[in-house]
N, C-alpha and C positions, 0 to 999 in steps of 0.2 A: 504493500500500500504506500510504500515511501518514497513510489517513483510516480514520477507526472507524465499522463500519458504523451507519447508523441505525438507532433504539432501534425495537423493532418495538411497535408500539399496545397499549396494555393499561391497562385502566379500574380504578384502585382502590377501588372501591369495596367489594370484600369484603376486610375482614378478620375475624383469628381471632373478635372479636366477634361480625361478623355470621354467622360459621360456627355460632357457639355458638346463635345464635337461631334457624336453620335445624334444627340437632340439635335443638330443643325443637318441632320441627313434629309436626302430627297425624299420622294413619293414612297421607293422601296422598302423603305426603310423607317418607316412611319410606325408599324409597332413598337420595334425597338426604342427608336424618338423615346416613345409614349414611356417606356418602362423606365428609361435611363432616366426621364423627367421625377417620374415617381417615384425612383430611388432618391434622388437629392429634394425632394419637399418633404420625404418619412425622414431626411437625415436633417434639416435645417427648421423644419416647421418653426420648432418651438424657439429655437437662439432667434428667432424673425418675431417670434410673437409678442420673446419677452422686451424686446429692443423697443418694439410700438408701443406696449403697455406704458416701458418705461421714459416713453417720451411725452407720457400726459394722457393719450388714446382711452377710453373705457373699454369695458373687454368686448363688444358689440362689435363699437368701430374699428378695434382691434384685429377682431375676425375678419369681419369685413377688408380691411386693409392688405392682412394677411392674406387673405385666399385672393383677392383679386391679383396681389400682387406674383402670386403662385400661377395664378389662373395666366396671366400676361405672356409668360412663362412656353405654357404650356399652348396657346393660340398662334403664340408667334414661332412655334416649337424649337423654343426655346434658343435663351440667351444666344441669340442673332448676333450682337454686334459686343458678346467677352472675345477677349483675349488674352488669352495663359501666358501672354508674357507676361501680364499686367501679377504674377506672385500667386502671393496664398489667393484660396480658393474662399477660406472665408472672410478675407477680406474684399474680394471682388464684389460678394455677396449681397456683402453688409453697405458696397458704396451704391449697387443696383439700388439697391430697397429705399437708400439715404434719396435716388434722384428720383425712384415711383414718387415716394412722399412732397419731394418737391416741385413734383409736376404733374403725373396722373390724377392725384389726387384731389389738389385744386384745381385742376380743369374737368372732375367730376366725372373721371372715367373709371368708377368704382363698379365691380361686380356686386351685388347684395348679397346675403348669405342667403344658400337657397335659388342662387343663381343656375343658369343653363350649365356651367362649368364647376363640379361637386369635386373640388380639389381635396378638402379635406372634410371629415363628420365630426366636426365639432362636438356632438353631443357624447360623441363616442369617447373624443379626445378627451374631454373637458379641464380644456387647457386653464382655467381659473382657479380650476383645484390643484394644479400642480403651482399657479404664480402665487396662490393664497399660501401655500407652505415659505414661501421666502418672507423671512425678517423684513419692516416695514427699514429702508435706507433710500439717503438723500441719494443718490451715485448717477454719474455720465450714462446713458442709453447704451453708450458702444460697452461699458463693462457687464450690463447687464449680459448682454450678448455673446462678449467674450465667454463670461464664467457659463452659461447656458452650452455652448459651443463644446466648452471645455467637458462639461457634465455629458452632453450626449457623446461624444468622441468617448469615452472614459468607458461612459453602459456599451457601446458599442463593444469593447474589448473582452467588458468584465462577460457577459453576452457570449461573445464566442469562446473563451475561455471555460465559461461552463458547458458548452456544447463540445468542446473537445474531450473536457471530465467525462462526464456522461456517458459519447459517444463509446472513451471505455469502462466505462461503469463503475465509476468512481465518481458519481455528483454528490454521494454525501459524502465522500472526502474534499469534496471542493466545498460545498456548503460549510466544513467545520471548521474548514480554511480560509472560507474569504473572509470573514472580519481583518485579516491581516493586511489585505489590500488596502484599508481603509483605516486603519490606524486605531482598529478596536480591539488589538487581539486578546482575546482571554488567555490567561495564565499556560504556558508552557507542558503545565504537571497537570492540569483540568484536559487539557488537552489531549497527552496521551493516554489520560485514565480514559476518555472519551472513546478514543480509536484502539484502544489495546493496543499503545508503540507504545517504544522507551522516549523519553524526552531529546533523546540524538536524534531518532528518526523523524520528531516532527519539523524538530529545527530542519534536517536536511528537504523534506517534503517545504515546511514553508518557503524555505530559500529558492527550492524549484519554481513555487508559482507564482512568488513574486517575478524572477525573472520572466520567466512567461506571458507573464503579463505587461513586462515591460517592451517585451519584442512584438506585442500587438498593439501596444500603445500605439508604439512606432510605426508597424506596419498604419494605423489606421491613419497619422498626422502624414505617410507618405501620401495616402490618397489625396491628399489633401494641397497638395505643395506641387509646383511645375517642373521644379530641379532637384534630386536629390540631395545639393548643397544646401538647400533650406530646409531638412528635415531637423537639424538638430536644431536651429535658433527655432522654429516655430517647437519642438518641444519645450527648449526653456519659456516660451510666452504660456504653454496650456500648465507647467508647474508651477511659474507664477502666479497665471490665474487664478489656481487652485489653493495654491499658499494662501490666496488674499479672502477666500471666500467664508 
């Protein structure tokens, strides 16, 4: 039990960039489009959501602003006129959304919720029960964002990480382990009375999946970056982040 299973095979080669240039495909290529779009709206929703909330928005207009701006997105199929030179991907994001608001919106080309284009089901989501858990703080919009960003990037790993557990049958060894990711861990000695190990084996178990962890961090911040050379500054901004929240 004091071995972490191996990482199951997976080629990085798409990230949210190359998502965005498949969203730019012809006629052919239109389901795809469609998929690659709904991958990065399930991956961004909310860092979009909490950004508008935090810039004054009610959670209505929020929605509202949200989904049209998803919806834009997805009519024009998508981000027409990014380019991956232009860095991180959540930074591109976040300046789209900055120029919707400064211009779609005052010229009143809002989708309503409930609109012909059902980007996301809000009731499903219900994104105000996830904003109502954050401490009420004065903070810039773009942090809220960041730390959101940071937070979905994060489930994402911790996410597949238990789906590699699992896949070898070891989820309640992950399960007794992940508080460690998170800087909760219980006692050493509670631990191995837990799993029937010596206190060596869990130390060596936990050191496995923190690393593990750390190599999907990684993997997920590379989707996210257009050069290899910015995987590690954009990790130190998501540890920052996270230090600060």
């Amino acid at each position: 039990m004091t071995e972490t299973p191996a990482p199951n095979p997976r080629e990085f080669n798409t990230t949210h960039w190359t998502l965005v240039g498949v969203a730019q495909a012809d006629d052919a290529s239109r389901t795809a489009a469609r998929e690659a779009l709904d991958a990065l709206c399930r991956a961004y929703w909310y860092p979009l959501y909490a950004f508008v909330r935090s810039r004054g928005h009610d959670a209505f207009e929020a929605q509202d602003l949200t989904q049209s701006f998803l919806a834009q997105f997805i009519r024009q199929e998508g981000f027409a006129t990014a380019d991956r030179a232009r860095g991180r991907f959540r930074s591109y994001l976040l300046g789209a959304m900055k120029h919707f608001l400064a211009n779609e919106w005052h010229r009143g080309h809002r989708l309503k919720r409930g609109g012909d284009v059902a980007v996301l089901e809000w009731d499903a989501l219900d994104p105000e029960a996830r904003y109502a858990l954050e401490a009420p703080r004065a903070e810039n919009p773009e942090t809220a964002y960041d730390r959101e960003w940071a937070r979905e990037l994060t489930d994402r790993a911790i996410t597949r990480l238990r789906e590699e557990f699992t896949a070898a049958g070891k989820e309640a060894l992950f399960e007794t382990l992940k508080p460690s990711l998170t800087g909760s861990e219980p006692s050493r000695a509670e631990t191995a009375a837990q799993l029937g190990l010596s206190e060596g084996a869990v130390k060596v178990a936990v050191h496995r999946l923190r690393q593990r962890y750390r190599e999907l961090v990684r993997q997920e911040v590379a989707e996210t970056v257009n050069h290899p050379s910015e995987i590690d500054e954009e990790m130190r901004h998501l540890v920052g982040v996270l230090r600060e929240k």
